[in-house]
C-alpha positions in Angstrom: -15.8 1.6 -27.6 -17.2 -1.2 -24.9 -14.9 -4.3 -25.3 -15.7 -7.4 -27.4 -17.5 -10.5 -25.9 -15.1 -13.1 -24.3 -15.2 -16.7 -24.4 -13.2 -18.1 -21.7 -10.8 -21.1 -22.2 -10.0 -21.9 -18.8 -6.9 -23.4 -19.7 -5.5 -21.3 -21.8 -6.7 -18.7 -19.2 -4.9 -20.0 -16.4 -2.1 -20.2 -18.5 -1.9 -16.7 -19.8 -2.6 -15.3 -15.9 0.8 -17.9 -14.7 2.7 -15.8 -17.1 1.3 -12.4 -16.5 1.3 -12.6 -12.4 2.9 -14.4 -9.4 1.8 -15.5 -6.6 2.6 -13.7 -3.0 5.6 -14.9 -1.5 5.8 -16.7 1.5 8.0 -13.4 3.1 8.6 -9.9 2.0 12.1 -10.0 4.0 15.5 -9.6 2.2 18.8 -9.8 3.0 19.4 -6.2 3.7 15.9 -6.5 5.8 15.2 -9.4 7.3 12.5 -10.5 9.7 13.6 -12.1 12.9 10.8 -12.4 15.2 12.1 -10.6 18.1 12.3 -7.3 15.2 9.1 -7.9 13.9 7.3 -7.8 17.5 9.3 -4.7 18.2 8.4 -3.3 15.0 4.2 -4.3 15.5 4.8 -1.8 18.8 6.0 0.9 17.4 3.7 0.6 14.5 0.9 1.1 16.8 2.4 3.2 19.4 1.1 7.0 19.2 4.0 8.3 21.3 6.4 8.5 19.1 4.7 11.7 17.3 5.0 15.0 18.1 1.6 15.0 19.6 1.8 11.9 20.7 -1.7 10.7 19.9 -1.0 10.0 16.0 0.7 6.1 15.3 1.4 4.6 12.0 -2.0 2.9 12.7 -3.8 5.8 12.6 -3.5 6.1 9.0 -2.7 2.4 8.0 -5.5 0.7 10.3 -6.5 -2.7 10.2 -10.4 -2.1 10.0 -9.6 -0.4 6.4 -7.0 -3.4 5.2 -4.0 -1.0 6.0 -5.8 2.3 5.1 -8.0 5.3 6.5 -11.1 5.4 3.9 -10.3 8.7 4.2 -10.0 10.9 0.7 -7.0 12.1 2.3 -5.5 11.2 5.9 -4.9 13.8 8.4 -1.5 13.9 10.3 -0.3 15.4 13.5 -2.3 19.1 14.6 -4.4 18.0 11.7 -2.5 18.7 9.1 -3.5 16.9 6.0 -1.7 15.1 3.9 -1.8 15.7 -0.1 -3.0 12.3 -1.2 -4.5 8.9 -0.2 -2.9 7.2 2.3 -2.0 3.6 0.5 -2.2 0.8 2.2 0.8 -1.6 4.1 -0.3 -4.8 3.3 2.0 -6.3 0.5 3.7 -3.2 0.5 6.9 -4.9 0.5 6.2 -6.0 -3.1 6.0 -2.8 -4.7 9.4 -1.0 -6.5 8.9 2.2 -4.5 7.0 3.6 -1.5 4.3 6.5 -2.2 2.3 7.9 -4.7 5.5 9.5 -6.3 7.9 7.2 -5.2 9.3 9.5 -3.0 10.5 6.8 -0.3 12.2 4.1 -1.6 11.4 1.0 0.5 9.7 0.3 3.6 12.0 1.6 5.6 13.0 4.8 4.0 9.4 5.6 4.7 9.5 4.7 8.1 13.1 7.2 8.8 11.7 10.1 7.0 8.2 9.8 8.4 9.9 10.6 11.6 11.0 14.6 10.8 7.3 14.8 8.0 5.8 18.4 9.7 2.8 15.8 9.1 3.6 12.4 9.3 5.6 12.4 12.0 6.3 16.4 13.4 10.2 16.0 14.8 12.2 18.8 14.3 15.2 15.9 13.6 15.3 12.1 14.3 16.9 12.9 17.4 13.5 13.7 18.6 11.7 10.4 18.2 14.7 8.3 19.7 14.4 11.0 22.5 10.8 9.6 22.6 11.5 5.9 22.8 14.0 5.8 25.5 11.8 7.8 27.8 9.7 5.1 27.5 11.4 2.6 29.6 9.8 -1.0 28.1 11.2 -0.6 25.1 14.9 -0.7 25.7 14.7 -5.1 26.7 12.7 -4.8 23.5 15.7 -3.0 21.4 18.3 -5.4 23.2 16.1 -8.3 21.6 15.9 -6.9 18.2 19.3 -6.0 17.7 21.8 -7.7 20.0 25.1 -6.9 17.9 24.8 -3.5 17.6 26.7 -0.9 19.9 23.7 1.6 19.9 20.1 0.1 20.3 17.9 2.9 20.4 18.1 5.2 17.0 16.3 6.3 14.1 17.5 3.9 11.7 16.4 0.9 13.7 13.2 2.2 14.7 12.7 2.3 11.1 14.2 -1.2 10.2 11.9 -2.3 13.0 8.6 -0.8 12.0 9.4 -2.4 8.2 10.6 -5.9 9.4 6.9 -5.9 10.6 5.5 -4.4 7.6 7.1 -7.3 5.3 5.0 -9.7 7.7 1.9 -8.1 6.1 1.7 -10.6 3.4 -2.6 -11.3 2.5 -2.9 -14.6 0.1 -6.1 -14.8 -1.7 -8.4 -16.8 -3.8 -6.4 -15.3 -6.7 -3.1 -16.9 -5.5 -4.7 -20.1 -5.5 -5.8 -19.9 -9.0 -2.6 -19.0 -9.6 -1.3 -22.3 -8.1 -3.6 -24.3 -10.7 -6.8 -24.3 -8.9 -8.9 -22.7 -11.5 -12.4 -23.2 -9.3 -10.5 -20.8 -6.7 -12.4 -18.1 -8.9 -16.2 -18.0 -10.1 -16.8 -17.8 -13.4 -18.1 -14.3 -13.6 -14.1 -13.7 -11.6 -12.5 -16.1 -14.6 -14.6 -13.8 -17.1 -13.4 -10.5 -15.3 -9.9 -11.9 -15.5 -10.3 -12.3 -19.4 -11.6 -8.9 -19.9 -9.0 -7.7 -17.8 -5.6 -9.0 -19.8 -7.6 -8.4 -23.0 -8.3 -4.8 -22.4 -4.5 -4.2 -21.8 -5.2 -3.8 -18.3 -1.8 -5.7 -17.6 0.0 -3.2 -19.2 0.7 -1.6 -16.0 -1.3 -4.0 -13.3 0.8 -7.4 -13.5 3.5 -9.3 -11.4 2.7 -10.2 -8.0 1.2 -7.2 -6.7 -1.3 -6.9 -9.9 0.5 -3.4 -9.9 2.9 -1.6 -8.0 5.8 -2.4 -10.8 6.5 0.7 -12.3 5.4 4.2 -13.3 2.8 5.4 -14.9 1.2 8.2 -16.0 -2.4 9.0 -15.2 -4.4 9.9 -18.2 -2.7 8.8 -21.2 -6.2 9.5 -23.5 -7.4 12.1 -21.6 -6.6 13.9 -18.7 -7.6 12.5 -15.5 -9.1 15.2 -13.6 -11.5 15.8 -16.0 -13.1 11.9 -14.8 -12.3 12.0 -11.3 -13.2 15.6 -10.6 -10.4 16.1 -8.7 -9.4 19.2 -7.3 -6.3 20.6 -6.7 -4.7 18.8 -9.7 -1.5 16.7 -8.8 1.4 16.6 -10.9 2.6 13.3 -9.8 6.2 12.5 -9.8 7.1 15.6 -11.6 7.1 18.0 -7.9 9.8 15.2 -7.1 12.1 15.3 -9.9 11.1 18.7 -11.9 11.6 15.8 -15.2 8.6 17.5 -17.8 8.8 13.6 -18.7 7.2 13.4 -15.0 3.9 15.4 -15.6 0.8 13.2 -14.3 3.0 10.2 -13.2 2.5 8.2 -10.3 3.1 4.7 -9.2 1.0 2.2 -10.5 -1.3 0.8 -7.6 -1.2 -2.4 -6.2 -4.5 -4.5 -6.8 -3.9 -6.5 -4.0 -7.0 -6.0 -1.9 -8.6 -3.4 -4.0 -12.0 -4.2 -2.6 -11.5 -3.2 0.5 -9.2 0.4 0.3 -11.6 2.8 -1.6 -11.6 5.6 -1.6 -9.7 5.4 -5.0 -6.8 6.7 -6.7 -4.1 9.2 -5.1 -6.4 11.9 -4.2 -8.9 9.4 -3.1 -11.9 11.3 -5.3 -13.8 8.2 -6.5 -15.7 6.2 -3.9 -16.8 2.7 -5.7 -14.6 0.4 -7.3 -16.8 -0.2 -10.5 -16.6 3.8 -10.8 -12.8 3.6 -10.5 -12.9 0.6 -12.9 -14.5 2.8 -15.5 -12.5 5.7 -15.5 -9.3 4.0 -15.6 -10.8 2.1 -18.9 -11.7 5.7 -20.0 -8.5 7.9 -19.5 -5.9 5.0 -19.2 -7.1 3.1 -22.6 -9.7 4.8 -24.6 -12.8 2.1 -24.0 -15.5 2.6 -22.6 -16.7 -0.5 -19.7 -19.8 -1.6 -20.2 -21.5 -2.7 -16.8 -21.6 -6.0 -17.6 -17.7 -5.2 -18.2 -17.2 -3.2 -15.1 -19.4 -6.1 -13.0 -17.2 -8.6 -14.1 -14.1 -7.0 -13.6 -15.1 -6.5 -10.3 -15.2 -9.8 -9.6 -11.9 -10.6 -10.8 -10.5 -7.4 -8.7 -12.4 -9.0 -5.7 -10.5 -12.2 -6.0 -7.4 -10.6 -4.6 -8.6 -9.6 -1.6 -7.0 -11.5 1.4 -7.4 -12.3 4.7 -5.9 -8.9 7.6 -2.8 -10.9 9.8 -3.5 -11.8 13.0 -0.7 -9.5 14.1 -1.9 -6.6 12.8 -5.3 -7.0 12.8 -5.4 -6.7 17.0 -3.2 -4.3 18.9 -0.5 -5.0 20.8 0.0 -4.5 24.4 2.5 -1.4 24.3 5.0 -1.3 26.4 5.1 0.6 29.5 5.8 4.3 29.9 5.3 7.6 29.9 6.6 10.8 27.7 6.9 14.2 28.3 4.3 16.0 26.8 4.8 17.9 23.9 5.2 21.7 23.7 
């Protein structure tokens, strides 16, 4: 059933949404993880650096580039000797506000993801971590670089700092939008049509699983809860989610829930990347998630709402760094 006309009460509105969401935080750092600048910078090089792989022409940019708001817009990225990988490659930016890394939470922050996508035969292609700090220190810029970055520590270059590195500037990649300023009290940050959207969207139930600061990214869900899933997005082969992690039958079709943040601007959509427009995607999460069917007046306005949260790429990721200097031995 299509939902039921909305009236908007801006003030009750902007109430309701203060409850519901939060505002991006000025930093994504923590005490176990902070962000000192000298980390960060050394973190932005490596990020970008393709060295560090196997083949040495793959970088965390490659799949997380700034032209595609921290993604690919590819269905499915492709890794190292063009391997591909089995889902969508999600994007970094506010990654640091979501309670697990990956589709399947199978990384657990920032920098869990960053250490095991080291040894990934796709991701990263080392035979063991040994191999990538192998890498580094052949390339002789970066060891000033490490000294900088983590001055108290006996041994500079290894795979647990490279990691802590590469997320320190992860956590930088922090994109306010127009929604945050709504959020702040501004209620003319959104149009009307976005306010409407917005309405439709905590009505529906939409915020069941899409809430807290990252509109998403809170929690687990599973996909198809009215129907299953495949049977909207076409997809093809059929994932199981968070079940191939834990073997849990509880498991079966569960994935973490998306972040909105920036929505717009990282189709294609869903893990396996098999819907290509938003209003699409929009639909089919009304039809298999909640059992209504989006008119697309609904869908339009919705739309607008989920456009509101896009934000602005950082300056730091948005151009590459100047990489250090250096040369590796070329892989066999």
């Amino acid at each position: 059933m299509p939902l039921p006309a909305v009236a908007v009460d801006d003030h009750n509105l902007l109430e309701q949404a203060q409850q519901i969401f939060a505002p991006l935080p000025s930093t994504m750092a923590t005490e176990e993880f902070p962000t000192p600048d000298d980390r960060v910078q050394l973190g932005r090089m490596l990020f970008f650096d393709p060295r560090l792989t196997i083949d040495g022409n793959v970088s965390c940019a490659t799949c997380h580039q700034p032209a595609f708001y921290g993604t690919d817009a590819l269905p499915r990225s492709i890794g190292i000797r063009q391997r591909p990988h089995p889902r969508h490659a999600p994007t970094v930016l506010n990654a640091g506000t979501q309670f697990v890394i990956h589709w399947r939470g199978d990384r657990v922050n920032l920098e869990d993801q960053a250490f095991q996508a080291q040894t990934s035969p796709i991701t990263g292609g080392h035979s063991d971590h040994q191999g990538i700090v192998d890498r580094v220190e052949q390339i002789q810029g970066y060891q000033p670089l490490f000294e900088k970055a983590f001055p108290k520590e006996p041994r500079l270059i290894t795979a647990e700092n490279i990691a802590k590195a590469i997320g320190a500037f992860e956590r930088t990649l922090i994109t306010p939008a127009a929604f945050d300023k709504y959020l702040a009290g501004d209620v003319n940050a959104l149009s009307p049509a976005a306010r409407t959207g917005l309405a439709k969207f905590i009505d529906s139930g939409c915020i069941a699983c899409h809430d807290g600061v990252g509109v998403g990214g809170g929690k687990y869900a599973k996909f198809g809860v009215v129907e299953d899933y495949w049977h909207a997005t076409g997809s093809r082969p059929i994932d199981k989610g968070r079940f191939d992690v834990t073997n849990n039958p509880d498991d079966l079709y569960v994935f973490r829930v998306a972040s909105l943040r920036n929505i717009a601007m990282i189709g294609p959509y869903f893990h396996d990347g098999s819907v290509a427009k938003l209003g699409d995607a929009a639909k089919i999460m009304g039809r298999v998630q909640l059992g209504i069917q989006l008119t697309n007046t609904d869908t339009n306005e919705i739309v607008a709402f989920l456009e509101s949260l896009t934000g602005e790429v950082p300056a730091s990721f948005a151009h590459v760094p100047t990489l250090p200097p250096g040369s590796v031995i070329s892989a066999h």
